[in-house]
C-alpha positions in Angstrom: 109.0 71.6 -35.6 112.5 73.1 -35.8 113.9 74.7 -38.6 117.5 73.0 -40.2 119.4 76.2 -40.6 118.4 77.8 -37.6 121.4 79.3 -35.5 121.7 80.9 -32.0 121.3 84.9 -31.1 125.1 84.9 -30.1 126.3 83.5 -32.9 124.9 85.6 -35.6 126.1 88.8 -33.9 129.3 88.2 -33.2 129.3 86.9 -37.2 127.8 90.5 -38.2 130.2 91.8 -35.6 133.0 90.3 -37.1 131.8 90.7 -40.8 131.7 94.6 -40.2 134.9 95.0 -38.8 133.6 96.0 -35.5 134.2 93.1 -32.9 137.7 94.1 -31.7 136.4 97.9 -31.2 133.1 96.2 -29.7 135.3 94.2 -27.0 137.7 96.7 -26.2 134.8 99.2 -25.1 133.3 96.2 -22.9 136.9 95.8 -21.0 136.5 99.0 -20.1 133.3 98.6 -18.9 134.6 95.5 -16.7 137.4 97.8 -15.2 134.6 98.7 -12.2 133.0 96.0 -12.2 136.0 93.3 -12.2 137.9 95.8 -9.8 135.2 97.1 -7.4 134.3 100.3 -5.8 137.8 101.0 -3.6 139.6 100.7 -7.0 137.2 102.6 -9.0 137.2 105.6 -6.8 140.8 105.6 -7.3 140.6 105.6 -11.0 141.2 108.5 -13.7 141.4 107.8 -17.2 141.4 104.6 -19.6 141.8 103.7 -23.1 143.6 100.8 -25.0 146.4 101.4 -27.1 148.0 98.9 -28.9 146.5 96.0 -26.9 147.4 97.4 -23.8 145.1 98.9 -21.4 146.0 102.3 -20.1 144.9 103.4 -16.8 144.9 106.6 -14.7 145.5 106.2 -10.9 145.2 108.9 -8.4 146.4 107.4 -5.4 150.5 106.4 -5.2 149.6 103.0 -3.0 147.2 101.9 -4.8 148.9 102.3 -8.0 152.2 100.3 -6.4 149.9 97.7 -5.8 148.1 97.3 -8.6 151.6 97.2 -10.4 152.1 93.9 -9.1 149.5 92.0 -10.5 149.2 93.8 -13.8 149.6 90.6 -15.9 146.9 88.6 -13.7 144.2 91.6 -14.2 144.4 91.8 -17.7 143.7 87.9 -17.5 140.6 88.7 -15.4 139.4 91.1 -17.7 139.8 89.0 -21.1 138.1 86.1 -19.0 135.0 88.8 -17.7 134.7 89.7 -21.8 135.2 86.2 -23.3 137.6 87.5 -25.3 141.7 88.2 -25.9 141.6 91.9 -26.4 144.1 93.1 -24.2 147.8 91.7 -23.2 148.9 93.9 -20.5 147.9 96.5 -17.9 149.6 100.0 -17.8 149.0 102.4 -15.1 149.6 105.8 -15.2 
């Protein structure tokens, strides 16, 4: 028999998630998670530094080429990561 007011595992975290004040701190530390895994390992070993500011994620790269690169499709990666997280947290990609 199944309970009326029952409600799915998802659901009630991101409700005590958002209740707390902690979702948008939550997703931001999950896009940077993604970074590696939405970029891959040739990416990743060129990578320093990350951190959101200001719904923008900030990243460190160490190699000139790859940097140019990546500055083309900045607007399509932060697309990829909010799809990755299921979430808008970020708006732009800024590399340093």
């Amino acid at each position: 028999m199944r309970r009326s007011n029952t409600e799915r595992v998802d659901t009630v975290i991101h409700q005590f998630l958002r209740l707390n004040g902690i979702e948008t701190p939550y997703n931001q530390w999950r896009i940077i998670q993604a970074w590696p895994i939405v970029m891959g390992n040739t990416i990743q070993r060129y990578t320093g530094n990350l951190f959101i500011k200001n719904q923008t994620l900030h990243v460190q790269i160490t190699s000139p080429a790859v940097k140019q690169n990546l500055l083309m499709e900045h607007r399509s990666l932060a697309r990829r990561l909010n799809e990755y997280v299921g979430a808008q947290v970020i708006e732009d990609v800024y590399f340093y």
